[in-house]
N, C-alpha and C positions, 0 to 999 in steps of 0.2 A: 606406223610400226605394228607389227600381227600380232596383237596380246603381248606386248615387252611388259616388262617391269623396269625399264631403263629409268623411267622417273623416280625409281624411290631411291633413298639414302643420299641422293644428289649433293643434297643443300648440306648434308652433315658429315660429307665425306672429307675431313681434314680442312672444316667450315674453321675452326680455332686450333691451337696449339694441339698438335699429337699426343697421346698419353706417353710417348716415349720420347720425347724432347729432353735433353738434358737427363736421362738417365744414362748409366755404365752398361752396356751389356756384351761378355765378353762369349765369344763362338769356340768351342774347343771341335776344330777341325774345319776352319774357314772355309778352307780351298773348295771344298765341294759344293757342286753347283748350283744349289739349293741355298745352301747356307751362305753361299756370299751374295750370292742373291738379296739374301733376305737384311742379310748385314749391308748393301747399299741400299735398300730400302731402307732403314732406319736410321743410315748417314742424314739420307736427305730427309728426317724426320727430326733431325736436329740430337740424333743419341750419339754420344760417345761410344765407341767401337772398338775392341782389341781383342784379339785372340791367337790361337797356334794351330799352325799346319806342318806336319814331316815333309811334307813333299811340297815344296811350292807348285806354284802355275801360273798362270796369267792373270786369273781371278786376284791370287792373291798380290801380286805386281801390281794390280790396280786399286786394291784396297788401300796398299800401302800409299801409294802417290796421292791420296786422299787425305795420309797420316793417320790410316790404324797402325797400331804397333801390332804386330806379329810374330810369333815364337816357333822357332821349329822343333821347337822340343815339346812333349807336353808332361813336364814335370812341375807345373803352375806357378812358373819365375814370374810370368807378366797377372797372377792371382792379387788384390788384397781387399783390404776391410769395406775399403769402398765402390766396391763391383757390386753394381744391385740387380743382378742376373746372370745366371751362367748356363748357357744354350750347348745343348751337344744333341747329334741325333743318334736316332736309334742304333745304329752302327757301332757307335761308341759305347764298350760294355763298361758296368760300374767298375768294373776293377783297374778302368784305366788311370796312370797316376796323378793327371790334371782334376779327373772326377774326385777322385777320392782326397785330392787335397782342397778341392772345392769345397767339399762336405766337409769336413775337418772344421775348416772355416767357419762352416756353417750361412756358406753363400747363397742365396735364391736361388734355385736350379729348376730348368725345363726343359722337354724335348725339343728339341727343330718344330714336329708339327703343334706342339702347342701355344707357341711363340708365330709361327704362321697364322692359328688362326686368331689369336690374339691382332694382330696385324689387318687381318681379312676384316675380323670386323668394324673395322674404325672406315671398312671403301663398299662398292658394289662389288660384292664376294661375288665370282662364276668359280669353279671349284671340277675340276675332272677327272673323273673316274673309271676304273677299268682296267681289264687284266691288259689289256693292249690296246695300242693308239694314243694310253697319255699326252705325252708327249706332243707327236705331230697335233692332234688337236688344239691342244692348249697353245702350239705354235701358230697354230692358223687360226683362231679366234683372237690372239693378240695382234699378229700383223692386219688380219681384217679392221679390227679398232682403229690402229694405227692408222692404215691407210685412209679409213673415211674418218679421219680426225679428231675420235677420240681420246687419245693420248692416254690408253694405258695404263696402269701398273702391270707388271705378271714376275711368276718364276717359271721357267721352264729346264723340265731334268735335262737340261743337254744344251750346247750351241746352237746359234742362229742367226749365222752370219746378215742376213734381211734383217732382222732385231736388234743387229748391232752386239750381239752375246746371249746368254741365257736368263736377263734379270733386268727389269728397268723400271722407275719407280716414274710417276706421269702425275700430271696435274686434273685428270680427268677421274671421275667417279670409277671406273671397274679396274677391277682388281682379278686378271688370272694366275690361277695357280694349279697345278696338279695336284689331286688329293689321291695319295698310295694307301691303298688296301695294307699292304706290311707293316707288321704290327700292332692296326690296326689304327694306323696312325692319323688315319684322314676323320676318326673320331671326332678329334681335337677343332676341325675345322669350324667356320661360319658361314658357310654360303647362301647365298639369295637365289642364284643360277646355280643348279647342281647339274652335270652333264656324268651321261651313264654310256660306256661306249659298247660294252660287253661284260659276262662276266661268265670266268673259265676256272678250272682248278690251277690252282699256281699258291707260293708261298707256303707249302704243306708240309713245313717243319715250323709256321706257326698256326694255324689250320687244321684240324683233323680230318678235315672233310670240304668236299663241295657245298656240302648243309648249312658248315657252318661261319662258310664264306659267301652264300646269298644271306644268310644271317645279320652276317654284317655289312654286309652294302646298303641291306632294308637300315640299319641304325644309320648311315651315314644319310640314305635319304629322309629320315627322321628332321635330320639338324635344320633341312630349310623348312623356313618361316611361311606362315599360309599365304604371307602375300608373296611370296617367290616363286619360281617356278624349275619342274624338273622335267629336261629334254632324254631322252632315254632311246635305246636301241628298240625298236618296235620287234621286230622278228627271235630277240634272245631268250629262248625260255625261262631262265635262271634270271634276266632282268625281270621280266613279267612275274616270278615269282616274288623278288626281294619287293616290287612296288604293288603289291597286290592289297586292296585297300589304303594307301597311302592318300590321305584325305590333301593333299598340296598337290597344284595344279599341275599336270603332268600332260607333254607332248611326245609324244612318238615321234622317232628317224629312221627312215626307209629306202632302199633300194627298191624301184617298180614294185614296190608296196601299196597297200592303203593305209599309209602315214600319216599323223599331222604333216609332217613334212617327207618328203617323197620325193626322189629324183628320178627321171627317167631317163635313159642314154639315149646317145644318139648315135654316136661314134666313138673312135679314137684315134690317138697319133701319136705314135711311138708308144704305145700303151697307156696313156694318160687319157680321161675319159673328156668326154664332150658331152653334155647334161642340161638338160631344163629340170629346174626347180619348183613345188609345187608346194605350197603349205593352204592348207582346208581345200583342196582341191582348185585351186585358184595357183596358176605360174605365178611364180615371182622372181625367178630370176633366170637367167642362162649361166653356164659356168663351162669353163674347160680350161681342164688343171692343169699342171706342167709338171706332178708328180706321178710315176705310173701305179698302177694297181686300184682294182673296185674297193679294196678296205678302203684306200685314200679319197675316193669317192662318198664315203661312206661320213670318212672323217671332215671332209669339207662339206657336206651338209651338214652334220652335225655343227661343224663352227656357223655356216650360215643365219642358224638357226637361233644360234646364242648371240650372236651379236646382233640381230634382228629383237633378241631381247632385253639388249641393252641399248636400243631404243635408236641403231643404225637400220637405215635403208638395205632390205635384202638382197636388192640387186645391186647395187655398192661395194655390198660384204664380197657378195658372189665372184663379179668382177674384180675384186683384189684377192682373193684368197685363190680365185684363177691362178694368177702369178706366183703363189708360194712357192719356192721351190725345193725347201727343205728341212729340217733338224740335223745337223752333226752324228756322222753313224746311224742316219736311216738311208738307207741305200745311197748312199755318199760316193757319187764317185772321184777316186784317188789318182786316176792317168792310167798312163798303158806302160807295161811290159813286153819287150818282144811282139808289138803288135796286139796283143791280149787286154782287155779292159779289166782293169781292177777297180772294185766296189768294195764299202765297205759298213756294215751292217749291224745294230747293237741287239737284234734278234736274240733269243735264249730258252724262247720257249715253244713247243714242236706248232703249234697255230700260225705264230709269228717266223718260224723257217719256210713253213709251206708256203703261208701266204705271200710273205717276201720273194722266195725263189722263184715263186710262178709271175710276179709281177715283173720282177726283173727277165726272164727268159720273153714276156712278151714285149717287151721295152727293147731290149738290145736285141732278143731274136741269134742268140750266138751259135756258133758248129758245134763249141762244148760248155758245158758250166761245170766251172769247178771251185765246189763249197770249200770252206776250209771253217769248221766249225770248233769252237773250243766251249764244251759244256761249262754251264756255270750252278756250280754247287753238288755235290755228290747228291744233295738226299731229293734236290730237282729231279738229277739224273734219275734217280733210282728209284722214285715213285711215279714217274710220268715216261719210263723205259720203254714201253713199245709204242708207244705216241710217237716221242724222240726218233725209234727205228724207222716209223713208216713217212716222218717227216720231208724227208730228200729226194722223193719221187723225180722232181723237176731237177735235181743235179745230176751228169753225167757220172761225176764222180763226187765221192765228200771226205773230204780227210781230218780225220778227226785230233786236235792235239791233246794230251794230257787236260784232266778238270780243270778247273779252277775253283779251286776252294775259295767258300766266304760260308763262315758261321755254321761249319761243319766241324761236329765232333769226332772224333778218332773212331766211334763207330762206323760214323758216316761215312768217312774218307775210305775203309776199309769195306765197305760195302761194295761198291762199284766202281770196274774201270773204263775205259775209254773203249780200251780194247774188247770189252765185253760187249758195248754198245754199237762196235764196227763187226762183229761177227755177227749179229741179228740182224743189225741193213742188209749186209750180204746173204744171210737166209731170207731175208723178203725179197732177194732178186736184184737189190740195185749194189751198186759196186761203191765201195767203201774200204779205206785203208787207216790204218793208226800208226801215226809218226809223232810220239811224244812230246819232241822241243820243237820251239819257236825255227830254231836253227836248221832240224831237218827237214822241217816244211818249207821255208824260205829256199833251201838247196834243191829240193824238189823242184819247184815249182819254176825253177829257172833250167832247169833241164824240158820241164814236160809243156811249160807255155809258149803255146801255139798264136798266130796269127787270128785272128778270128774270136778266138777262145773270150770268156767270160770269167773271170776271177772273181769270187766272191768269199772274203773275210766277213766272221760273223759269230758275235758271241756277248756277252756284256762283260768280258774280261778286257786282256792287253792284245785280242789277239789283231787290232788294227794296228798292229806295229809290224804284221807279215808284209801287209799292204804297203805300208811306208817305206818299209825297206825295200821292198820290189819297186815299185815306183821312182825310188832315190838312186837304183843303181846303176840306171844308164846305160842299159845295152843299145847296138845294135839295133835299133827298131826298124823292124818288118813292116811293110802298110800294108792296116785292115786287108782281108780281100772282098 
């Protein structure tokens, strides 16, 4: 293995009884993906488990057939004397009424992330970071495990149908998990493996600035330990800042770089790359993904690299994370309409539109693309506005529905609209329209989809329900031409 640190923590990774065996710890807001995540993680650690979600889901369906109790209320019915933790996350503001009759109580209370890494430290913590690619990374460093026989823990923000879901607790020393910048919350972590993918402005209603969001990435690579190691984006200037004298051993990841680790292409097919792997200037592996786009290139060496340090064969890794095919809403595709291929995408931020669009137009190669974007959060919108405008280059058209608020104040909301944001595309040249509801996009989109065409739902709101319902309603299908 090329400099891993896979042999530490081994022998003491859940060597004796969990610290959280036999304690109460109840989740205020299970259902989310993280969080039940983390809540079968400590089933299988031997804790009792209960908590409440308004909105069920499958997560929580399966919590339950395990015999957590679960409340859909969160007015703290299933609360009392003897709950020795009470987990909510960031989401969850104090004034909620399970929180506050928490505290009444005078119950132990923690975030989601500090309960994470409470958790991380008892395994072989890998930990990922970055304004984008979470996700798929942390997806492709855990099925790489998986496949060469590692067996796992991870949480990953989203489905994964190859993973069997978003959360699985393993009998093997690593532990992945996504560590989110919001908040600041990937603080709280422990990692041994810190993976750095990029870092961009985003989150800038808790942020003031880009300054003081390489700020905090440099603390989060603080947390690991000298004997651990940090694999990081070689080419990001803002990563090269946050690690800038950071005395714990640190690898570079590169596109036909001079990287520690450095891929070079070769080809493609269907837009998915075909790559030789290169770490100290020595091949180590071949790889050819089955996901399109060079960020996904980017992000499969990046896992390479990490599971090569947790102490898997790199061409092992390479050859299974080849086969990865997905995360849930990363360009997901959902069937056809009318001959039209619908996709659908948890994109939100103008980096991750472009870069997506462009992936996808070289993958499918369609007559049209047509975005359907629904903004997530006014004050995203509204300090990252002409980014957003110049985003949709690669769409033929983009139709924009109504924001979606989350953790916007009545300033916020009133600051910027949809429509403001489809007038500016259209003064940069590209064509863009604003259709408010879910309803008149879906109406739309069944009059103007074409054969051929490329449909692309995209946002980190509800708006893959345009998708669904296109897909569900069984017209007429016209074959591709």
């Amino acid at each position: 293995m090329p400099n891993g640190v896979g042999e530490l923590r081994t022998e003491s990774r859940l060597a004796g009884t969990s610290r959280f065996a036999g304690r109460h710890i109840h989740f205020i807001g299970i259902g989310g993906s993280g969080m039940s995540g983390l809540a079968r993680m400590l089933l299988d650690c031997g804790a009792i488990v209960s908590g409440s979600e308004p909105k069920p889901n499958q997560q929580t369906f399966e919590l339950m057939k395990r015999g957590v109790k679960i409340s859909r209320t969160q007015s703290g019915e299933l609360l009392s004397r003897d709950l020795e933790l009470v987990v909510r996350t960031a989401a969850v503001p104090e004034t909620n009424g399970e929180f506050v009759a928490a505290r009444a109580m005078r119950l132990q209370q923690v975030k989601y992330a500090e309960l994470l890494g409470q958790v991380m430290g008892e395994r072989l913590g890998v930990a990922v970071a970055g304004t984008h690619g979470k996700s798929t990374t942390s997806a492709m460093i855990a099925f790489g495990l998986m496949e060469c026989g590692a067996d796992p823990s991870f949480v990953v923000g989203g489905t994964v149908p190859q993973l069997g879901g978003g959360s699985r607790s393993g009998t093997g020393a690593a532990f992945v998990a996504e560590a989110c910048e919001f908040d600041r919350s990937f603080h709280n972590l422990r990692p041994t493996i810190a993976c750095i993918t990029n870092i961009e402005a985003d989150h800038l209603d808790c942020y003031p600035s880009i300054i003081e969001i390489v700020d905090s990435f440099r603390t989060f690579a603080e947390l690991v330990p000298d004997d651990g190691m940090i694999l990081a984006n070689g080419v990001d200037r803002n990563v090269a800042e946050a690690l800038h004298d950071i005395k714990v051993p640190i690898q570079t990841v590169a596109i036909d770089a001079g990287a520690d680790w450095s891929t070079s292409i070769l080809g493609e097919e269907r837009g998915c790359s075909r790559a030789e792997i290169f770490h100290l200037g020595k091949k180590v592996a071949d790889i050819q993904l089955s996901v399109p786009g060079l960020h996904n290139l980017f992000n499969a060496t990046l896992a390479v690299a990490a599971c090569a340090s947790c102490g898997v064969d790199p061409a092992a890794a390479a050859e299974a994370i080849g086969r990865f095919t997905g995360v849930d809403r990363r360009m997901t595709e959902m069937g056809t309409y009318n001959g039209a291929t619908v996709v659908d995408d948890y994109g939100h931020h103008p980096t991750e539109i472009r870069t997506t669009l462009a992936a996808l137009r070289g993958k499918y190669k369609p007559k049209r693309l047509l975005c359907v974007f629904q903004p997530h959060q006014a004050s995203r919108t509204r300090l990252l506005f002409h980014d957003f405008a110049s985003s949709f280059t690669d769409a033929d058209e983009a139709i924009l529905a109504d924001i979606y608020f989350v953790r916007d104040s009545e300033a916020d909301r009133t600051s910027v609209k949809s429509e403001e944001l489809v007038a500016q595309i259209n003064r940069n040249g590209q064509h863009a329209r604003h259709l408010p509801t879910f309803e008149q996009i879906t109406q739309y989109l069944r009059t103007a989809a074409q054969p051929g065409d490329l449909i692309v739902t995209m946002g980190a709101g509800s708006v893959w329900e345009i998708g669904r319902d296109l897909v569900t309603s069984s017209p007429v299908t016209s074959p591709v031409a």
